[in-house]
Structures are given as C-alpha cells and as structure tokens.
C-alpha positions in Angstrom: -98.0 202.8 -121.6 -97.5 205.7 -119.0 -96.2 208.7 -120.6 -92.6 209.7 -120.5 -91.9 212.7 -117.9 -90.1 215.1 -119.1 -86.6 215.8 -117.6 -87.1 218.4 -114.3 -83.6 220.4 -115.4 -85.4 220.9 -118.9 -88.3 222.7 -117.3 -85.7 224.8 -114.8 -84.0 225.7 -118.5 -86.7 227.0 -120.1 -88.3 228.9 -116.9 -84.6 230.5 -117.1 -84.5 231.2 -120.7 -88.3 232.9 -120.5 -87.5 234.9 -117.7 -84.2 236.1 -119.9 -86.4 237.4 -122.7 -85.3 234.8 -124.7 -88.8 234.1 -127.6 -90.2 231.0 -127.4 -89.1 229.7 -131.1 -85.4 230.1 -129.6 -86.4 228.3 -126.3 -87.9 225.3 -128.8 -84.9 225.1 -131.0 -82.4 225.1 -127.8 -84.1 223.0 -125.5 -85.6 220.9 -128.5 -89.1 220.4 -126.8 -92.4 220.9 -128.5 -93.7 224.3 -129.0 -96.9 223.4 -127.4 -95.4 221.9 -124.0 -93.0 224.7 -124.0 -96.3 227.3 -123.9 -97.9 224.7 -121.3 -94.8 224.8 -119.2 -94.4 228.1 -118.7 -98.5 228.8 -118.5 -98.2 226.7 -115.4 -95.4 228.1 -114.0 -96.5 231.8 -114.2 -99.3 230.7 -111.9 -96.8 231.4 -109.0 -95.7 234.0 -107.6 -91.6 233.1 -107.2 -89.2 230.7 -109.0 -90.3 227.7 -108.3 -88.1 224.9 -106.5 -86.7 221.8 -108.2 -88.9 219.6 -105.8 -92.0 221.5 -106.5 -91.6 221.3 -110.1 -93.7 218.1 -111.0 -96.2 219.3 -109.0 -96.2 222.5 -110.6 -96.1 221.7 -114.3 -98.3 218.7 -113.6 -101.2 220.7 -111.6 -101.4 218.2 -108.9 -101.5 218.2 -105.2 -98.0 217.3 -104.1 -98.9 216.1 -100.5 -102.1 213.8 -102.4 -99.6 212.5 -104.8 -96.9 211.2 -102.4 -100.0 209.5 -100.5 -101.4 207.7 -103.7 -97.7 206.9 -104.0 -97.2 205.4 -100.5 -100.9 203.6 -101.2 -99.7 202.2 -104.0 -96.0 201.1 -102.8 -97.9 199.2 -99.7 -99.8 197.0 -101.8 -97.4 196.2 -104.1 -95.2 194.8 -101.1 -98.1 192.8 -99.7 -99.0 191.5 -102.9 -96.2 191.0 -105.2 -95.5 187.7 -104.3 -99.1 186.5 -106.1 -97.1 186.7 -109.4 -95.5 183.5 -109.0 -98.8 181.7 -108.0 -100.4 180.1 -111.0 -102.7 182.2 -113.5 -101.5 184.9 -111.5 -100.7 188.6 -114.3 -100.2 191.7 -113.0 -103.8 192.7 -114.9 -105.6 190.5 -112.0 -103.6 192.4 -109.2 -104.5 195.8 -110.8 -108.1 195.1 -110.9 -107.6 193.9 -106.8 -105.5 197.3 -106.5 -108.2 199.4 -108.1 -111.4 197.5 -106.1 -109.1 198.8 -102.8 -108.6 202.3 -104.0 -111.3 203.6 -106.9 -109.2 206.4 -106.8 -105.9 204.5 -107.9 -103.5 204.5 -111.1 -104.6 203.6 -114.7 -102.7 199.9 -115.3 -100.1 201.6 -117.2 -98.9 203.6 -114.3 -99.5 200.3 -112.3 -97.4 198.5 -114.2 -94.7 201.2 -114.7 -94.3 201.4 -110.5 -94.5 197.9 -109.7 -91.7 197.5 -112.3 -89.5 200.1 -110.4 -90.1 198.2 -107.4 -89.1 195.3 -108.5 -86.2 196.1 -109.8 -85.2 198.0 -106.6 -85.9 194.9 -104.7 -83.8 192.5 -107.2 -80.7 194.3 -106.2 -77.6 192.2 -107.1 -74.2 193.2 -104.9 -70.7 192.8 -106.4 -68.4 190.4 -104.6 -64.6 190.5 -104.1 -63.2 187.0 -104.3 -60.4 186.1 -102.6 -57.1 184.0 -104.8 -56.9 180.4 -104.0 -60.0 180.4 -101.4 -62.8 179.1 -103.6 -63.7 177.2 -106.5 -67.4 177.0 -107.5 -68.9 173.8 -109.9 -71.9 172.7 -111.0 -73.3 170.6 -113.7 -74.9 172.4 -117.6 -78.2 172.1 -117.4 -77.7 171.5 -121.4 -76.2 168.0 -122.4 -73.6 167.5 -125.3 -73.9 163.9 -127.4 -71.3 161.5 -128.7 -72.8 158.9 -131.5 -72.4 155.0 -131.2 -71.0 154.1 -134.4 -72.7 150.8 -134.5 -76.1 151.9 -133.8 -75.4 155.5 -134.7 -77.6 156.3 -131.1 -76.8 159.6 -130.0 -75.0 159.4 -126.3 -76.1 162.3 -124.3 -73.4 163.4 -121.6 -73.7 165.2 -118.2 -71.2 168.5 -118.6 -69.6 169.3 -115.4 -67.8 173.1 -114.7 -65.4 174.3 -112.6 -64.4 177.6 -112.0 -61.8 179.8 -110.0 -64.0 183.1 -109.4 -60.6 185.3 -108.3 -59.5 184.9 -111.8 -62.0 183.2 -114.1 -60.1 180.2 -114.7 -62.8 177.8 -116.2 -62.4 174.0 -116.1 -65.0 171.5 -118.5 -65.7 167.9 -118.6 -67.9 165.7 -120.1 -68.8 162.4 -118.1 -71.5 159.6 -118.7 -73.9 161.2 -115.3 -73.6 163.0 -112.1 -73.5 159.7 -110.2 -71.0 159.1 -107.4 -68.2 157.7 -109.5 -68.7 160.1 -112.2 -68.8 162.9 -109.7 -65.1 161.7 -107.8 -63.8 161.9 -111.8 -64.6 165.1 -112.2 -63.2 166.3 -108.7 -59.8 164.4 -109.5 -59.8 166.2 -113.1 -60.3 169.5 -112.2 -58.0 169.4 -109.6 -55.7 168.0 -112.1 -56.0 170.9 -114.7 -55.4 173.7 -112.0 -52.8 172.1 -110.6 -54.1 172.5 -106.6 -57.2 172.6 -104.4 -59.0 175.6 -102.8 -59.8 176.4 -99.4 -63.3 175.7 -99.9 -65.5 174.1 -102.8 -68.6 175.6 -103.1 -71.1 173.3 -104.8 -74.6 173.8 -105.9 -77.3 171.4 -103.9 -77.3 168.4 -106.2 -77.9 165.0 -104.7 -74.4 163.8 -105.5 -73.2 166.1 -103.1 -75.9 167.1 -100.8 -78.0 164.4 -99.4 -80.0 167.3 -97.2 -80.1 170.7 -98.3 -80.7 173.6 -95.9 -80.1 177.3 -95.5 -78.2 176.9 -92.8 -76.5 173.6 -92.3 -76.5 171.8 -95.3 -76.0 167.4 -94.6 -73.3 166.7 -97.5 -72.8 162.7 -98.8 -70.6 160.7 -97.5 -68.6 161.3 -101.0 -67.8 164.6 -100.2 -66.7 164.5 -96.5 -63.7 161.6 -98.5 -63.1 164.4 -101.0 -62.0 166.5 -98.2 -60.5 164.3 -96.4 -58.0 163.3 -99.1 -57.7 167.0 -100.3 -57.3 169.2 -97.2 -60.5 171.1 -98.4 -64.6 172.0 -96.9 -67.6 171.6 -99.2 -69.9 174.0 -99.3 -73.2 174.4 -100.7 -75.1 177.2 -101.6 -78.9 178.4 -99.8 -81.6 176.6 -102.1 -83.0 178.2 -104.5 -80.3 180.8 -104.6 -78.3 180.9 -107.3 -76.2 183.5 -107.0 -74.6 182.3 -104.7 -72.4 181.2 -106.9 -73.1 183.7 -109.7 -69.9 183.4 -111.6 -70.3 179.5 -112.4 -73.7 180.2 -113.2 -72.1 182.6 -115.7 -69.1 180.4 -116.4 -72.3 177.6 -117.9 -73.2 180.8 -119.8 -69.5 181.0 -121.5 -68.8 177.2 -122.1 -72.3 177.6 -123.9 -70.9 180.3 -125.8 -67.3 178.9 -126.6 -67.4 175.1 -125.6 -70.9 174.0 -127.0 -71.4 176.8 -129.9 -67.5 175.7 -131.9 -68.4 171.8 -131.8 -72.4 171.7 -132.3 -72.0 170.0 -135.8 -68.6 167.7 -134.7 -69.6 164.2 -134.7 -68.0 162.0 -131.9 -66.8 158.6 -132.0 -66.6 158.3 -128.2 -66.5 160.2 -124.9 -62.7 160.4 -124.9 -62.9 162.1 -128.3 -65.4 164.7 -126.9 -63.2 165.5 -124.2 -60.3 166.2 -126.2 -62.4 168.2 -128.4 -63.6 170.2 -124.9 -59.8 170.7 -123.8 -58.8 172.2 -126.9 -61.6 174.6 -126.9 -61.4 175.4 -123.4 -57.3 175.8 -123.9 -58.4 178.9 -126.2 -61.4 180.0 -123.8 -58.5 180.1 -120.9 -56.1 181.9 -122.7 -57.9 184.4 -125.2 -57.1 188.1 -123.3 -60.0 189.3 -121.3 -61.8 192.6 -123.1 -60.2 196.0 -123.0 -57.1 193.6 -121.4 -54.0 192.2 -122.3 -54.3 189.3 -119.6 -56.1 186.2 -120.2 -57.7 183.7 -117.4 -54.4 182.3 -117.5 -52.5 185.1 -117.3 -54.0 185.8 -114.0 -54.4 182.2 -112.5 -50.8 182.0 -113.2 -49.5 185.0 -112.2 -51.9 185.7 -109.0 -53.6 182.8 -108.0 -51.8 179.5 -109.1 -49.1 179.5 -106.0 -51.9 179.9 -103.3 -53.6 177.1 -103.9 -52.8 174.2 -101.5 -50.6 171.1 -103.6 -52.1 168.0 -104.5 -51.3 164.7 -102.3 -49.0 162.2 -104.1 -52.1 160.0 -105.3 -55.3 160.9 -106.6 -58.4 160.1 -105.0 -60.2 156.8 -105.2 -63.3 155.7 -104.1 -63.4 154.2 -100.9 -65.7 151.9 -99.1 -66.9 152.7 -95.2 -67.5 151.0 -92.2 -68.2 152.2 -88.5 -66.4 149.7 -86.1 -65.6 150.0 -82.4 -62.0 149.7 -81.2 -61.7 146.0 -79.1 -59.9 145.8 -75.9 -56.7 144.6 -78.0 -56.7 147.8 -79.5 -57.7 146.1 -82.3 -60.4 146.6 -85.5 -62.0 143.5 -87.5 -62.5 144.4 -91.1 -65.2 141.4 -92.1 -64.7 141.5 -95.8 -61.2 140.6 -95.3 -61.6 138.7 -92.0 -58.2 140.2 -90.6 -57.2 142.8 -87.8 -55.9 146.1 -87.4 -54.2 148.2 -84.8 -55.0 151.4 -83.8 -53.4 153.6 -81.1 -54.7 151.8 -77.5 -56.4 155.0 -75.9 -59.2 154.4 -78.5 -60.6 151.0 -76.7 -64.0 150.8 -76.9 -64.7 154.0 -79.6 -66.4 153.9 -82.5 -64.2 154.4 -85.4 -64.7 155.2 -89.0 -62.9 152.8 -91.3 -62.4 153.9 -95.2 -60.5 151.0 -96.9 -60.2 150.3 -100.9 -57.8 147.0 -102.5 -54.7 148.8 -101.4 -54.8 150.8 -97.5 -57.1 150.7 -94.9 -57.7 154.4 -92.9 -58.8 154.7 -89.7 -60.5 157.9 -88.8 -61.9 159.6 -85.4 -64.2 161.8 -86.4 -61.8 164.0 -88.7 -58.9 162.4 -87.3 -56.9 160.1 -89.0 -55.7 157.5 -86.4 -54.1 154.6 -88.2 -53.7 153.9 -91.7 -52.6 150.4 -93.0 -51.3 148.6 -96.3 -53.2 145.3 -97.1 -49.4 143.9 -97.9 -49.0 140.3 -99.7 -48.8 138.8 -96.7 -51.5 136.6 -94.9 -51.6 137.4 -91.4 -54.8 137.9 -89.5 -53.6 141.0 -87.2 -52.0 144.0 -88.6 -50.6 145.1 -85.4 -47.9 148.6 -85.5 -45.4 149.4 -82.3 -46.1 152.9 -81.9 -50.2 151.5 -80.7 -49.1 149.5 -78.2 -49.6 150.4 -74.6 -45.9 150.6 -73.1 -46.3 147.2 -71.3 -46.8 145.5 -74.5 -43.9 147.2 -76.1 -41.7 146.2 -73.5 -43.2 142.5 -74.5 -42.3 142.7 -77.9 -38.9 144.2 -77.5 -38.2 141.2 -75.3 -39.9 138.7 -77.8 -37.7 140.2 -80.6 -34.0 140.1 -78.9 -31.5 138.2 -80.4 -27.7 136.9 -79.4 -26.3 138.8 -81.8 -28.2 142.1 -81.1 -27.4 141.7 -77.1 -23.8 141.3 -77.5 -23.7 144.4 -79.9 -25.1 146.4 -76.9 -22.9 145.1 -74.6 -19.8 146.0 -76.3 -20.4 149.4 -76.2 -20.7 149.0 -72.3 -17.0 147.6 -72.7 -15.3 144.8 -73.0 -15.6 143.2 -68.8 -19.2 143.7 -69.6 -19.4 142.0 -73.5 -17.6 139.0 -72.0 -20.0 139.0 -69.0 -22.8 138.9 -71.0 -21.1 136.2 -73.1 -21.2 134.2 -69.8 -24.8 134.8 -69.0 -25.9 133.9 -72.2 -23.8 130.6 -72.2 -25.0 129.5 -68.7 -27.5 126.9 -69.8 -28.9 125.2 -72.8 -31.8 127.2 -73.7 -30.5 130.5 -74.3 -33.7 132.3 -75.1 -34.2 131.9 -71.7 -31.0 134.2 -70.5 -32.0 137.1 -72.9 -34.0 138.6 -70.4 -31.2 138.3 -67.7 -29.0 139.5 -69.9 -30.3 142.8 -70.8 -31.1 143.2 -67.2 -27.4 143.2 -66.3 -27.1 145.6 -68.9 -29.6 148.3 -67.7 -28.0 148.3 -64.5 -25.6 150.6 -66.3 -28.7 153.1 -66.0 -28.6 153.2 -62.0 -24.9 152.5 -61.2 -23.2 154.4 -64.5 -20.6 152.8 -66.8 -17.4 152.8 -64.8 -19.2 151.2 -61.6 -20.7 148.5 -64.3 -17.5 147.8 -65.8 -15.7 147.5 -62.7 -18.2 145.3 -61.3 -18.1 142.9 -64.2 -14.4 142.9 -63.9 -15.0 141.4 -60.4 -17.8 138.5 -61.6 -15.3 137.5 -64.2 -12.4 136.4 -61.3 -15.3 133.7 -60.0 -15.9 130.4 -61.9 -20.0 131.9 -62.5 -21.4 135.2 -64.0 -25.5 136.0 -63.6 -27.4 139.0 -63.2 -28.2 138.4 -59.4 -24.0 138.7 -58.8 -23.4 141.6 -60.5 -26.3 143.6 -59.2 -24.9 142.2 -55.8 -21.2 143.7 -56.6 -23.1 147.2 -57.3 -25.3 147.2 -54.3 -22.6 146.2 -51.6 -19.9 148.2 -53.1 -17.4 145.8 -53.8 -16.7 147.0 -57.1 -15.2 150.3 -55.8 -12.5 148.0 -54.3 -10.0 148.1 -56.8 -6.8 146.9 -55.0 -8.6 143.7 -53.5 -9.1 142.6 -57.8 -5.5 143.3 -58.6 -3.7 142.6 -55.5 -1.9 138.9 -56.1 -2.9 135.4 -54.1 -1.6 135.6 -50.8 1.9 133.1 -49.6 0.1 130.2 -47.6 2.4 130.0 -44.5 4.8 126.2 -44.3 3.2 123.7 -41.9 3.5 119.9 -41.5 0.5 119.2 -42.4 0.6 120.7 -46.1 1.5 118.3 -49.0 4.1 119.3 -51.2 3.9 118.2 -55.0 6.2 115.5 -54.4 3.7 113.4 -52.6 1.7 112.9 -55.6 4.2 111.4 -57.6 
C-alpha cells in the first residue's frame, strides 16, 4: 500500500516553528509528527536557500525532480485513460494492466502507487451530479429485482411475486405493489394502482427499459409497446425511458428499491401469507408508515410534502380507470364509415377522414377512434342491434340535410310554424292536408317556411294571409305572392266584394225557387 503523504500545511508549520527557535521536542509535541520525520523535514528544507513555496514543498521534502514527476504523472494518467476499460473484460485485474504499464515504462510506479492513481481516477471519472426535480412533472417505476412469496395453503408451495415501485422524486412519495409478473395485464394494474394511491398523474412517466414497456430500447428514441402509448392516451401523460444501461437515470427509484428493501421487505420477512391480497395489505400498511415517518433532521414526512407541495399539481384522474383495450388499424370507407369484424357492425367517423387509416381501440363497452394522437370518434356498443353506428355531427352537410328531412314530423312542423304566426300555422295546416300521403308535403312544407329567411316575417305572414282568401294553399303560391309583391297590397285583402251592377240578364234568387 502506497504510503500516506503527509499534510503540506504540516510541513509549512514546522518550517515556521524551526525558523522561530522553537526546539524540536516542542515542534513534535505541537505538530504531533515523529521525531525522526520532523529532523528529515527540516534536513531537506535547509538545502535551500529561501522559504520554500507551498507548490514546491513535495518536491522539496520528497527530493524529487518536480518537472520529472508531473511527466511520470501525465505518463501514467494517459494510460490509464486508454486502458481502463480492460477491467470489465473477463480475467481482466488491475495486476495484469500494471505489468502492461510497467513493460511500457520500466521506469513507472510500484503497483501500489498504480493502484492508489488509477483509483483517483476513477473516482474523478464516476462523478454523480445532483438533480432538482420539478413537483408534479415526473414519476419514476421499476420493478425489485428481489421477489416477495405468498404460500398456497393446499400445497404449502411458496408463490414468488414481481414487486413493482413507484415514486414521486420532488418529494419521495413511494408507492409498492406486489402482482403475479411484469406481463401486460399485470403491468396496466400497477399503472391504475399507483395512480390510485397518489391521487393524479405526472407530466411524464419515466420507466426503466423493460419489455413490458419498451419493445426497442435506444439512447435516443426509445420504440415503447403498444400498452404504453393507451396508458397515455387515457391519462394525458408521455412515457419515458431511460438510456440503457444507465441507471441513474432514474437514481431515486433505484434508491426508493433500496428503502422498500429496508422497510417493506425487512418488517414482513417471517409473515406467512395466505394469498396475494393479504401480502398487499400487509405492503400498504407498511408503506403507510414508510410515507409518513418524518424525514431525518425534519419534521415533514413524504407525505407532508406530497400533500402540501406536490399533490395539487398533478393532473386529475379521468372518471374511469383504464382497461385494457384491443387494437385494430382500419381505413375510413367512402361512407365515412369503419367495419369492426369481431362485431360485424359499422361506425361513423367525421367524413373528411375518407380513405385514412385509423387506429381503432375498442373493449366490451366503447369503441375509440384515433388519428394518430387524435381521438376522432368514440362510440358505445349500446343494447341495440344495428349494423351502422352512424352520429350527426360526421355527416357531410348534404347528408344532414337528408336526415333532418327523413326525421320531420306533423307535429314538429306545425310547432315551427306557429312561431311564424298564426296566417302561416294555418297555411302550413293546408299544405300538409293537400293530399293523402302527407310525408310527401313535409318537404313543401318547410320550404314555405324558410322563405321567412329571404322575405322576413311580416312579408311571410302577409303573404299567407293572401293564399288563405283562395280555395288552395302550396309552396309554389306563396313564393309567387313574395316574388310579385302582392303581399305588400294590403287594401286589395281587406277591401269588401265589389256591387255587381243590375242588368236583365242576371237571375235573381227568385228564379230558383
């Protein structure tokens, strides 16, 4: 083992103290270094001429050549960077790189000093940087690499269970479940419980690159499952994973593993459990007191600060929880229409989307319709057994007008044209009447009533008021009325019937007697 320098200031001390007068059994008692080094110490130093400068102290004391020293340094430094890396190669000790160092450089450190300065390097190198978190952006999970049991009572086979952790870095806030594997289902559980027990959802999740989650890890762009993208989807949040192989990237659930070790797994390791219900209520109630014992050197808990700092920036929950959905990729038919073939039916989505491909998610209760991150249409599979599932609102404006028209009614008609007025309710009552098949009349109808949109009430009204003296009513007579301007005529409609003049040729009523 390389010998321990001793401290620079020491040596400045007792070149002071000597230079004072001060004996050398006094300079041993106060600066509590050997006799013998003191005597070497100051031999050295009384080689120069001056005080000697801090920098040129180790030099001094140590007899070397300063400028040869800093180049056996720099040697040495170089290949440590080039070769360091050998160390995680199989077989590979730091005795085998010594000998390679020394075969370089004869001249080189002994192994101890070898060891001592690659040691310094590597910590230097393995610099860790604190990180400010932000409250309510993240929340960081990943599964125990340890596994906690439950016992089948009828076998008495010990069940081994995945552990899954949660945790809110801003203020500690740890979250702990124990589930059957890290499988899909499993996984969406875990999600739905957490969020549960914090009572909101992050910006962001950050996730380590397990294949529940990440189908294709990169540093970069990381491909997540088709799981996750639904997660966020439902939530209003963005997985993220960290770089492989890096895991401090999310340092404090690595740590947070390290603490449900500690207070989860240490408390129940000789509990026997009946099921995995019963080790989960066992995990609450120890991670109830994990969440709310007061931090160290604090009177605030995890608690404490989730609720007080953290717990009303988190986005709210949806009304349901999340289920598993299946997916399709359809394209959008020219009747704005999507065919689902497990349930052989139809459904509408808005009529620019002809002819795209669309991403269906559907389960036993809704049907969503997605473009890319869009949501388009969502539908309810309903009790009812029609084959299209067809809303207004995606209808081109044609086919609204066609509906509309398909869904008048008598009643409905003569509501609207009452509050035209009464010339044009009794009008309308006319038009409707003027053959058998009245369906056929709706559309006239309601024509007569929008002309109310190009003429204006009072012109309608007034031109109704006219039709009504004749023995017929339609559409094609009132819109003449309005177009020749006969309903501005006022004193032609209430002016009375005109005297026929006496003549010999008129019969009187007598002469039908």
């Amino acid at each position: 083992m390389a010998q321990k320098p001793i401290i620079m200031e020491l040596i400045q001390q007792i070149q002071q103290l000597h230079k004072q007068g001060i004996a050398i059994k006094e300079i041993v008692r106060r600066t509590n270094v050997s006799r013998n080094s003191v005597k070497k110490y100051l031999r050295c130093l009384a080689k120069e001429d001056t005080t000697v400068s801090a920098t040129n102290i180790p030099n001094v004391v140590y007899e070397t050549d300063g400028h040869r020293s800093q180049q056996r340094i720099d040697t040495l430094i170089a290949f440590i960077k080039e070769h360091h890396h050998e160390l995680k190669r199989t077989g590979v000790r730091r005795g085998i790189l010594w000998n390679e160092y020394l075969a370089l450089h004869p001249d080189g450190y002994s192994y101890s000093q070898f060891c001592y300065h690659l040691s310094v390097w590597l910590k230097q190198k393995d610099i860790s940087m604190h990180l400010e978190y932000t409250p309510g952006d993240m929340m960081m999970i990943d599964f125990a690499g340890k596994k906690l049991f439950y016992t089948d009572m009828e076998s008495g086979e010990m069940i081994p269970c995945e552990v899954f952790i949660g945790i809110l870095p801003y203020s500690g806030l740890i979250f702990c479940l124990a589930v059957a594997s890290q499988k899909t289902i499993d996984f969406v559980v875990c999600i739905n419980e957490m969020l549960l027990y914090f009572g909101g959802v992050s910006a962001t999740v950050l996730c380590d690159n397990f294949k529940t989650a990440v189908s294709r890890s990169d540093r970069y762009e990381p491909l997540f499952t088709e799981i996750c993208y639904q997660l966020s989807q439902h939530y209003g949040t963005t997985f993220s994973a960290t770089r492989p192989y890096k895991p401090r990237d999310k340092a404090m659930v690595e740590k947070a593993v390290s603490i449900v070790y500690t207070n989860v797994y240490a408390p129940l390791r000789n509990d026997v459990f009946d099921s995995l219900a019963a080790l989960n209520k066992a995990i609450r109630q120890q991670l109830d007191i994990l969440n709310h014992r007061s931090y160290k050197n604090s009177s605030k808990s995890r608690f404490d600060l989730f609720e007080q700092q953290e717990q009303h920036l988190l986005k709210g929950l949806p009304s349901n929880i999340f289920s598993l959905k299946k997916v399709v990729i359809l394209t959008v038919q020219r009747n704005y229409h999507v065919q689902l073939s497990e349930t052989r039916k139809y459904y509408s989505v808005p009529y620019q989307f002809v002819g795209k491909k669309v991403k269906v998610y559907y389960d036993n209760n809704t049907i969503e319709i997605y473009d890319n991150l869009q949501r388009i249409a969502i539908h309810s599979h309903g009790k009812h057994q029609r084959v299209y599932h067809t809303l207004h609102e995606h209808m081109p404006p044609h086919h609204q007008k066609m509906e509309e028209v398909r869904g008048w009614t008598r009643e409905g008609l003569l509501l609207q044209a009452m509050q035209l007025g009464t010339p044009v309710m009794e009008a309308a009552e006319l038009i409707l009447s003027s053959n058998n098949y009245e369906v056929q009349n709706y559309k006239s109808c309601h024509a007569m009533m929008m002309l109310e949109k190009k003429f204006g009430r009072e012109r309608l009204h007034a031109a109704c008021t006219r039709a009504l003296l004749g023995t017929r009513v339609n559409y094609t007579m009132i819109k003449n009325i309005l177009n020749s301007g006969l309903d501005k005529l006022h004193d032609t409609i209430n002016e009375s019937t005109s005297t026929i003049p006496e003549h010999g040729n008129i019969r009187g009523k007598d002469h039908y007697q």
